[in-house]
Biopython code that builds the backbone (N, CA, C, O; Angstrom):
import numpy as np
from Bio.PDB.StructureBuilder import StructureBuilder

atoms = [
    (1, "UNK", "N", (7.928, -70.923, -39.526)),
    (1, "UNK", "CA", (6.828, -69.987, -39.557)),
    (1, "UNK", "C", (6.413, -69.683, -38.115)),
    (1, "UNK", "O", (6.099, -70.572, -37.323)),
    (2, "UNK", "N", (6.431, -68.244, -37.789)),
    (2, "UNK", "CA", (6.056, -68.039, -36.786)),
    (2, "UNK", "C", (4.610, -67.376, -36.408)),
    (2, "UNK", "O", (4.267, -66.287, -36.868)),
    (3, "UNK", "N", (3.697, -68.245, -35.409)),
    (3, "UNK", "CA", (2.290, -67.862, -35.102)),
    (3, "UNK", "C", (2.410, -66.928, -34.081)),
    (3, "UNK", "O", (3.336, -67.106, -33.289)),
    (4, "UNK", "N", (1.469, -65.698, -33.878)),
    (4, "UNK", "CA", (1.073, -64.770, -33.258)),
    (4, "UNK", "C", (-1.146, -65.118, -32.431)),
    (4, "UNK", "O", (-2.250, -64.664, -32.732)),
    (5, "UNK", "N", (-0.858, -65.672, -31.859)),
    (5, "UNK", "CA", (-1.918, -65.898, -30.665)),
    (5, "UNK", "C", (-2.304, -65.213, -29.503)),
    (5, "UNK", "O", (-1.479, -65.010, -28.612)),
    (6, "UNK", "N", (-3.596, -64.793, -29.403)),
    (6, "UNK", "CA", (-3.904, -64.231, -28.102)),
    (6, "UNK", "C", (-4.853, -65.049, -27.501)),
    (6, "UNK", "O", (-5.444, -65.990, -28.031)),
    (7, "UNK", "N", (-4.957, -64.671, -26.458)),
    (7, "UNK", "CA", (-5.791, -65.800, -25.444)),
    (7, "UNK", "C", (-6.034, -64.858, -24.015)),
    (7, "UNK", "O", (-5.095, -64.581, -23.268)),
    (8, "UNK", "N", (-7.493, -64.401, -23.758)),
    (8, "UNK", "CA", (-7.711, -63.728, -22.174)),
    (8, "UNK", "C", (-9.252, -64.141, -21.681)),
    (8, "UNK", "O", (-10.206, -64.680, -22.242)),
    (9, "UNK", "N", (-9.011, -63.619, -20.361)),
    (9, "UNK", "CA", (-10.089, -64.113, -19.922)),
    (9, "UNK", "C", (-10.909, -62.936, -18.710)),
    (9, "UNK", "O", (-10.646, -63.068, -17.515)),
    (10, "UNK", "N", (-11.844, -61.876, -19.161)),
    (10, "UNK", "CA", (-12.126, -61.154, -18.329)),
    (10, "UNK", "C", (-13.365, -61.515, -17.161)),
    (10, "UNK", "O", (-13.844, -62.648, -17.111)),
    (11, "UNK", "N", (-13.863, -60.303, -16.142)),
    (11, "UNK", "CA", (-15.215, -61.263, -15.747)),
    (11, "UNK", "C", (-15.910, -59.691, -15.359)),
    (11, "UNK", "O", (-15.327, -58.613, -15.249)),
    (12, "UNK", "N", (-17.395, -60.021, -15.201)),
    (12, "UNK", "CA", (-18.123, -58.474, -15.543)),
    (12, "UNK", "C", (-19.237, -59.182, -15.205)),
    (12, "UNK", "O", (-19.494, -60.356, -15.472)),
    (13, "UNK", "N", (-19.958, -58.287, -14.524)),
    (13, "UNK", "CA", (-21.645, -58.424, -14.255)),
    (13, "UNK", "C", (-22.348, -57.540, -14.976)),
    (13, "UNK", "O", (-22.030, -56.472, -15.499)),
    (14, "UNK", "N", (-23.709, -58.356, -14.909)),
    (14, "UNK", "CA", (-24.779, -57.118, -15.832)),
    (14, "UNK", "C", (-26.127, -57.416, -14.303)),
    (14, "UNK", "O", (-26.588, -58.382, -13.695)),
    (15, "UNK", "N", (-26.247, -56.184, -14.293)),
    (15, "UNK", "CA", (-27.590, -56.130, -13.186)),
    (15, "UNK", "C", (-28.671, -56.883, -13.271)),
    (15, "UNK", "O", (-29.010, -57.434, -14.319)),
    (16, "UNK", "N", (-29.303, -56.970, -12.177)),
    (16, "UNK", "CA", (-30.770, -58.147, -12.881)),
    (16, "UNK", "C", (-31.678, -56.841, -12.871)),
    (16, "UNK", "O", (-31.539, -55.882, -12.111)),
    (17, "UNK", "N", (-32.667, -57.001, -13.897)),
    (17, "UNK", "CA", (-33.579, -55.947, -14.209)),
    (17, "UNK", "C", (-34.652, -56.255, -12.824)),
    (17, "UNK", "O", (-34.116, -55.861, -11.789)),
    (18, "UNK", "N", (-35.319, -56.551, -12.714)),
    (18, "UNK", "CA", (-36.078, -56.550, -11.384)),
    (18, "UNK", "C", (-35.278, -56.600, -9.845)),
    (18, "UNK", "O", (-35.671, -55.972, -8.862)),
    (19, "UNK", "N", (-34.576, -57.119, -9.865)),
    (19, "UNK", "CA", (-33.590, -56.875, -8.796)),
    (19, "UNK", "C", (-32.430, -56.125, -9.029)),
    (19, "UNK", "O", (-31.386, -56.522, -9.546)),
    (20, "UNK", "N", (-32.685, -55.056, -8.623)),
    (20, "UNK", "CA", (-31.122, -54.069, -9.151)),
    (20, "UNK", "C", (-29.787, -53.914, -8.537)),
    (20, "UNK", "O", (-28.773, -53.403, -9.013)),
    (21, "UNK", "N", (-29.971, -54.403, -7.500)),
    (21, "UNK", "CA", (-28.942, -54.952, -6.521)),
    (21, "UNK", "C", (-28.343, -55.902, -6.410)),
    (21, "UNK", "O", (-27.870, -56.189, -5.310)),
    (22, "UNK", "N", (-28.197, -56.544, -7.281)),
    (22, "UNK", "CA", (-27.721, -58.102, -7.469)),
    (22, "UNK", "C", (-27.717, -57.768, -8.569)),
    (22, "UNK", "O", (-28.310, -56.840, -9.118)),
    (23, "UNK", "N", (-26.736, -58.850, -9.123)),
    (23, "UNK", "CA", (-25.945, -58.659, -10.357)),
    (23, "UNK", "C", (-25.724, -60.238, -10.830)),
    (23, "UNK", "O", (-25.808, -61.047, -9.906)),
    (24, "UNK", "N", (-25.414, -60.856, -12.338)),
    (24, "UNK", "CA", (-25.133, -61.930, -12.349)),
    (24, "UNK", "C", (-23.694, -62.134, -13.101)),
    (24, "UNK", "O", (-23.305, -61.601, -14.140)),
    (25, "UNK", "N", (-23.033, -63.059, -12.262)),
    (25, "UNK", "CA", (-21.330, -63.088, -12.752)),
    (25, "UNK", "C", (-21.289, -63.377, -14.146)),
    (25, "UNK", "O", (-22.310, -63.907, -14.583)),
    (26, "UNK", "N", (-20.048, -63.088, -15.231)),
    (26, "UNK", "CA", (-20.340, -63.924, -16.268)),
    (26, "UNK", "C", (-18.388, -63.507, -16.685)),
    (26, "UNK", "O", (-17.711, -62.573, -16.256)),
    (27, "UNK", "N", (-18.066, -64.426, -17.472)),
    (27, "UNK", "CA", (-16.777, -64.503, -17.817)),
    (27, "UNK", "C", (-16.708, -64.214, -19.383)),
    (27, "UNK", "O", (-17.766, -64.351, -19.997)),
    (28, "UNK", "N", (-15.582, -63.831, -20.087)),
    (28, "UNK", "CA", (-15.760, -63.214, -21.605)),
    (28, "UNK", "C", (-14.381, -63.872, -21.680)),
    (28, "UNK", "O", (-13.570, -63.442, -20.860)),
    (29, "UNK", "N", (-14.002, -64.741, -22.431)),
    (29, "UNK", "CA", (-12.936, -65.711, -23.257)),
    (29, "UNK", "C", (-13.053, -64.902, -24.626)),
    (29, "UNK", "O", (-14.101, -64.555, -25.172)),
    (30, "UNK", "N", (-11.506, -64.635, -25.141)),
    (30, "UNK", "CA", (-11.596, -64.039, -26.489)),
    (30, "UNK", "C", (-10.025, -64.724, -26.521)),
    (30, "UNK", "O", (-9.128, -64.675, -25.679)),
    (31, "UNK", "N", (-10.078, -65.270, -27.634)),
    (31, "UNK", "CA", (-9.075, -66.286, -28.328)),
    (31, "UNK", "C", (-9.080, -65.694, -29.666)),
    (31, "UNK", "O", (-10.129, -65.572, -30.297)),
    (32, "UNK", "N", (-7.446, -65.158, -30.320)),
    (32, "UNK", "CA", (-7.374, -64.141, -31.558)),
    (32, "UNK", "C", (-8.409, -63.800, -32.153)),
    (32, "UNK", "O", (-8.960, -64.229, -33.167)),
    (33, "UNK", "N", (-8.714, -62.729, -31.220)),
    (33, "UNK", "CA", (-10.227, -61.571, -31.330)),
    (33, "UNK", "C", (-11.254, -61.784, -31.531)),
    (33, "UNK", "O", (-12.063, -60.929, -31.894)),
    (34, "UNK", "N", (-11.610, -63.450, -31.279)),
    (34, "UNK", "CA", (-13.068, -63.785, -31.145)),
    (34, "UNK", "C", (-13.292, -64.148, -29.359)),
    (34, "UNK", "O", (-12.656, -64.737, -28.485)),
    (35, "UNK", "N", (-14.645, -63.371, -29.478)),
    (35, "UNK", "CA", (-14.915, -63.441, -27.957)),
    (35, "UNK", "C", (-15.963, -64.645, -27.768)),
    (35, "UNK", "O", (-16.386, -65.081, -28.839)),
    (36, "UNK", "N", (-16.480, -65.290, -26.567)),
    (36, "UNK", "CA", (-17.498, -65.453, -25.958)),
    (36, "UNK", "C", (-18.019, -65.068, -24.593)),
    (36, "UNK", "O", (-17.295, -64.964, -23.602)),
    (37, "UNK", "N", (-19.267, -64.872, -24.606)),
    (37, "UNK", "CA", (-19.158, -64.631, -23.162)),
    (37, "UNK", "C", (-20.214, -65.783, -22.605)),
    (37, "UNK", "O", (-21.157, -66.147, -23.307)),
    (38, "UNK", "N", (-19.955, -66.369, -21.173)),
    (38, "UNK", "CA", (-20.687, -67.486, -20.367)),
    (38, "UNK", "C", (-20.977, -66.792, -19.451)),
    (38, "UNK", "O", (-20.524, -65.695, -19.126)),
    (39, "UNK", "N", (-22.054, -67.655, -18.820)),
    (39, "UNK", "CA", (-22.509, -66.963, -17.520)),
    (39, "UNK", "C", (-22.109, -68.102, -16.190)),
    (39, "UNK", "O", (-21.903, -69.313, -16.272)),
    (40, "UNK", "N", (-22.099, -67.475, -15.340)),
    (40, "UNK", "CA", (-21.050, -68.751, -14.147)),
    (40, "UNK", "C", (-22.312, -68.528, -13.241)),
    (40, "UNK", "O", (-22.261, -68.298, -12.033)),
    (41, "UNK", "N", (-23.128, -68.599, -13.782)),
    (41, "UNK", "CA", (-24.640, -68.697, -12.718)),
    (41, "UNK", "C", (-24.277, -68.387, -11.478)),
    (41, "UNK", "O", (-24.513, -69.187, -10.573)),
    (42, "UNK", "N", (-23.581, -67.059, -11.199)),
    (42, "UNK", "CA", (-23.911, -66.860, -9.456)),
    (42, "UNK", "C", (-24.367, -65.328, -9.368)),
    (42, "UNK", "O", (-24.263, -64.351, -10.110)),
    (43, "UNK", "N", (-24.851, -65.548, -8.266)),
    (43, "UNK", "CA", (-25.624, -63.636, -8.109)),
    (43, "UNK", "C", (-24.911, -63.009, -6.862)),
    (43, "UNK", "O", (-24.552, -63.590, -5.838)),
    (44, "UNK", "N", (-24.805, -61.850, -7.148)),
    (44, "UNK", "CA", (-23.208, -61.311, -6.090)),
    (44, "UNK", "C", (-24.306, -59.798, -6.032)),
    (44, "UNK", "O", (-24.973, -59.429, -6.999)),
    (45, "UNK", "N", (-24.275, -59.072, -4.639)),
    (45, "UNK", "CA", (-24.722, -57.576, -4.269)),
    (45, "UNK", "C", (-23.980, -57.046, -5.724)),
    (45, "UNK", "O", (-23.206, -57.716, -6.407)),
    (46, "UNK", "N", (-24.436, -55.666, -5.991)),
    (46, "UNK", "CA", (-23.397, -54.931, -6.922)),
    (46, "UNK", "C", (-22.736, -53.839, -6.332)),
    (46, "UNK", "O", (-21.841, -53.117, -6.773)),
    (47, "UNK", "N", (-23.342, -53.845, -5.242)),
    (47, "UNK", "CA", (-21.943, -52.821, -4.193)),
    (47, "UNK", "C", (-20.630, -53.436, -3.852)),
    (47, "UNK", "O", (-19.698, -52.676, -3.589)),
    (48, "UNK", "N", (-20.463, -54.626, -3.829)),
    (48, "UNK", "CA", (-19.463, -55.268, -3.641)),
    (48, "UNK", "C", (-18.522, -55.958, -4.848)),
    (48, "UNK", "O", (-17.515, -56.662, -4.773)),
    (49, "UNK", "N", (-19.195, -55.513, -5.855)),
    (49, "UNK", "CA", (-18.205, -55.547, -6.936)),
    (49, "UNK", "C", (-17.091, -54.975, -7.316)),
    (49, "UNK", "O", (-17.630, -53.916, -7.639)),
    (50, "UNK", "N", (-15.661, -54.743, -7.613)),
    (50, "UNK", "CA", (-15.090, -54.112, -7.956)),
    (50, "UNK", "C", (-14.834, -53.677, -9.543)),
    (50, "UNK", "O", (-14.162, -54.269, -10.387)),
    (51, "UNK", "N", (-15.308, -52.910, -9.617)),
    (51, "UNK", "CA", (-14.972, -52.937, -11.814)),
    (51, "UNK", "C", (-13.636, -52.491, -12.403)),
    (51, "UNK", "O", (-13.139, -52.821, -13.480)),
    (52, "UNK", "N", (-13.159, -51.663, -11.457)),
    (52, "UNK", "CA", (-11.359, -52.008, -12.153)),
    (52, "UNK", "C", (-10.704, -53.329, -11.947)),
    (52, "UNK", "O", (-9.720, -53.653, -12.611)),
    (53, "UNK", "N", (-11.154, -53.982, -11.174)),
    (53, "UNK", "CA", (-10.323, -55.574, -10.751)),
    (53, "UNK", "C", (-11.009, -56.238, -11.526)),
    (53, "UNK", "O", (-10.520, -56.672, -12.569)),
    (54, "UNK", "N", (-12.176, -56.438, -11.212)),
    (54, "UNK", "CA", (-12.485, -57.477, -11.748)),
    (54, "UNK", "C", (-12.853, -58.453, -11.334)),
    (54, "UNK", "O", (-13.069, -59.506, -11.934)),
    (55, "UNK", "N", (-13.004, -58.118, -9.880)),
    (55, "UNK", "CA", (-13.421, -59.353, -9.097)),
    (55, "UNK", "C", (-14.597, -58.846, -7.461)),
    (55, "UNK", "O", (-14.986, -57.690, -7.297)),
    (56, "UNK", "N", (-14.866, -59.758, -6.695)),
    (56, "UNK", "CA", (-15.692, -59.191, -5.899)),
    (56, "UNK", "C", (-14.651, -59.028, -4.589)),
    (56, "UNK", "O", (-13.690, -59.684, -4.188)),
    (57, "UNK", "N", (-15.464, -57.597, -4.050)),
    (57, "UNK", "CA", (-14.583, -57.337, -2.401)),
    (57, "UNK", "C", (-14.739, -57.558, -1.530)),
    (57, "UNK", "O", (-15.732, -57.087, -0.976)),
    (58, "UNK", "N", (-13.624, -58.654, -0.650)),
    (58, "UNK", "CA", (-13.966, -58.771, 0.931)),
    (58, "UNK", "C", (-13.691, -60.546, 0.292)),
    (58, "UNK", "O", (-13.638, -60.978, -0.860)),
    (59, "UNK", "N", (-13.554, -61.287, 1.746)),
    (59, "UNK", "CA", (-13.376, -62.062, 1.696)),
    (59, "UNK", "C", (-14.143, -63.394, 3.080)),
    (59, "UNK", "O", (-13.719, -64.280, 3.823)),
    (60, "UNK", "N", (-15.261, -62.838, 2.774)),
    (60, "UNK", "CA", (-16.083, -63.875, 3.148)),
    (60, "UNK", "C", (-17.250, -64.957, 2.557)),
    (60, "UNK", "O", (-17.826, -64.668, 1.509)),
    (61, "UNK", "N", (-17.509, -65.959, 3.128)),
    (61, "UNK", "CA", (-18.362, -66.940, 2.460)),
    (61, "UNK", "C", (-18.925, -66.648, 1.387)),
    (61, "UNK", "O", (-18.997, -67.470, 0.474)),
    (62, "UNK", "N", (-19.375, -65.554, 1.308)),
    (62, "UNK", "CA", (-20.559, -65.163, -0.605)),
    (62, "UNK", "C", (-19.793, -64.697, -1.030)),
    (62, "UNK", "O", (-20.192, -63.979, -1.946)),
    (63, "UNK", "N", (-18.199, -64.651, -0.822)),
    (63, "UNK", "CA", (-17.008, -64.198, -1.841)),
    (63, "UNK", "C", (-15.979, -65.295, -2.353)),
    (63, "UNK", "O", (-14.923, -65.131, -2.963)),
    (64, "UNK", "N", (-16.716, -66.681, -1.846)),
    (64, "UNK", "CA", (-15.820, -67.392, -2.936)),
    (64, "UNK", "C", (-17.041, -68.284, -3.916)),
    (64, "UNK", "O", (-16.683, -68.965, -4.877)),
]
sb = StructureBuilder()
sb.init_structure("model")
sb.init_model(0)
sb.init_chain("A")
sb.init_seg("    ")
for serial, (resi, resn, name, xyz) in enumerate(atoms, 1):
    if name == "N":
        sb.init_residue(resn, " ", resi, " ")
    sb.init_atom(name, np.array(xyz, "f"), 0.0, 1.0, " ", f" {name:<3s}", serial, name[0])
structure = sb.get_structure()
């Protein structure tokens, strides 16, 4: 018998409502089409986000 499994792992910010410039990281795990999403408690500018990647730009100290 053969099993069919998926397994990914995206990452996406949502803005902070009083601070609109800062954003808070959070990761979305979906394992055969059930999702969760966590939050990785860090706060990143939102100009320096990239949203086709998926990750933040530049590579200094508040980028790892």
């Amino acid at each position: 018998m053969r099993t069919s499994q998926t397994f990914s792992i995206s990452f996406f910010i949502r803005k902070k409502k009083k601070q609109p410039e800062l954003a808070l990281l959070y990761a979305r795990v979906t394992v055969n089409s059930k999702s969760l999403e966590i939050s990785l408690k860090r706060t990143l500018p939102v100009n320096r986000w990239n949203q086709s990647a998926g990750k933040i730009i530049g590579n200094s100290a508040e980028s790892y």
